[in-house]
C-alpha positions, 0 to 999 in steps of 0.5 A: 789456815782460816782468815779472819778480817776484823774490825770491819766498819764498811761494805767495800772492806767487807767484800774486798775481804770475801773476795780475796777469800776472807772465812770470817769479818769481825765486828767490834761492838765494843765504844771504846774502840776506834773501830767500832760500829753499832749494831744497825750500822753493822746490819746494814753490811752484813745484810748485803753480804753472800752467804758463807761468811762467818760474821762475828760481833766483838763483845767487851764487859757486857751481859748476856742480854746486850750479847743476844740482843745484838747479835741477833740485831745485827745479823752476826752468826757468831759472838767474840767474847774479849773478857772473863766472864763467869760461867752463868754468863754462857749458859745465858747465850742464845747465840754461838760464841767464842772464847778469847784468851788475852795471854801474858805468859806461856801458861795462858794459852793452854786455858779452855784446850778442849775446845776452839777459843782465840789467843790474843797478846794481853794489853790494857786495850782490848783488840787491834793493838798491833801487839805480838805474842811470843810464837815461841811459846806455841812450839809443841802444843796442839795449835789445832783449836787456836786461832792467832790474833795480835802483831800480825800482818801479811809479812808475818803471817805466812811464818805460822803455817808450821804451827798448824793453827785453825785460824788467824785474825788481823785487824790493825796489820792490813789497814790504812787508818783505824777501822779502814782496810788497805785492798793491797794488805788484805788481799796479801794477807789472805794469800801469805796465811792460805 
């Protein structure tokens, strides 16, 4: 399974993260969240990173245009796209993007099934609530495309494997405090969901 840390906010998470053998850092562009970072803020980061790494900037409730404009500002090579969004908004990116589904019930994550998109646990919030998804209701569909957020943290993680998810995405399950990460979690996060 591919890992994914979210919520970066500093170089020493970042590369703790790669180290241990992180495929993606997630950056949160989104105000209301304590763990969000500007887009020069998350350059600076990103610009001292090694090659290889997917950096994915987290969008909430914006147009293409901010979309665009920070992506290509920061340096992230990839879109997180946390909202419903009308179709002209897609064809209006310049930049890879993915979907993310917020589920409340068993139907939702069979949405946007051809292609790869993350399934996140429906909150109020959006991202790093810590909230789970019922894993029940992925028994017998392809997981392949998916990739799992929500709830998860190194003593859960490994429990997926036989789901046979793309990836997996953590944010609040390996840290200390709200946008600061704990070496010891994350390093036993990537270990458990590889």
């Amino acid at each position: 399974m591919r890992v994914k840390i979210c919520g970066i906010t500093n170089y020493e998470d970042a590369m703790v993260a790669i180290e241990a053998g992180a495929d993606a850092l997630g950056f949160v562009f989104y105000e209301k969240s304590p763990r969000y970072i500007s887009p020069l803020d998350a350059k600076q980061i990103i610009k001292k990173l090694p090659p290889f790494v997917e950096k994915v900037g987290l969008f909430v409730n914006v147009d293409a245009q901010i979309i665009n404009s920070y992506i290509q500002e920061s340096g992230c090579t990839l879109a997180q796209l946390h909202f419903e969004t009308p179709d002209e908004l897609y064809e209006q990116l310049f930049v890879p993007y993915i979907k993310v589904i917020r589920a409340k019930e068993a139907k939702d994550i069979s949405q946007y099934s051809d292609e790869y998109r993350l399934v996140d646990a429906y909150c109020e919030a959006y991202g790093g609530s810590g909230k789970r998804l019922n894993i029940e209701w992925f028994k017998d569909i392809d997981c392949s495309k998916i990739i799992l957020a929500g709830g998860l943290d190194p003593q859960n993680v490994a429990s997926l494997k036989e789901y046979g998810f793309y990836g997996v995405d953590v944010s609040s399950g390996v840290e200390i405090s709200h946008g600061i990460k704990s070496e010891e979690k994350v390093k036993e996060f990537i270990i458990n969901a590889k």
